[in-house]
C-alpha positions, 0 to 999 in steps of 0.5 A, a space after each residue: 500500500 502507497 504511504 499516502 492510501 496509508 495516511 487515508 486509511 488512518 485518517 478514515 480510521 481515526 475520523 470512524 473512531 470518533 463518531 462511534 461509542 468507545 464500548 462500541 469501539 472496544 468491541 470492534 477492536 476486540 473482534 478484529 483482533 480476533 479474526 486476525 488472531 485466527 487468520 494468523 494461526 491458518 498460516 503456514 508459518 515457520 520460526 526464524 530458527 526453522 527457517 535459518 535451520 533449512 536455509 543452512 541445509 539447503 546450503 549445505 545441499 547445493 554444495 553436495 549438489 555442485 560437488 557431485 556435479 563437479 566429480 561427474 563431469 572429469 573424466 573418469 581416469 
């Protein structure tokens, strides 16, 4: 999202808060934290430490993958 569709979006959000009843308001947020809660948990999501983890196996894998490559193209003696 642009900066400036941004600003629009806080200042429309800001300009609905305050026409709105704040127990109303505290409802709403609740139930958007709610439902961002939930589409987070729907994620397929990984740790920092497991994706470190495969980034250095997948490392670790391609330079297996070019030394066999390497080994197969000299000619066998």
């Amino acid at each position: 999202m642009a900066i400036g569709k941004f600003t629009t979006a806080v200042q429309a959000a800001k300009a609905i808060k305050s026409m709105l009843p704040d127990s109303l308001y505290e409802d709403i947020k609740k139930y958007v934290d709610t439902q961002v809660q939930v589409v987070i948990g729907k994620m397929n999501l990984v740790s920092r430490e497991e994706y470190e983890e495969q980034s250095k196996q997948l490392r670790q894998l391609c330079e297996k993958i070019e030394t066999l490559e390497q080994s197969a193209a000299k000619p066998q003696q």
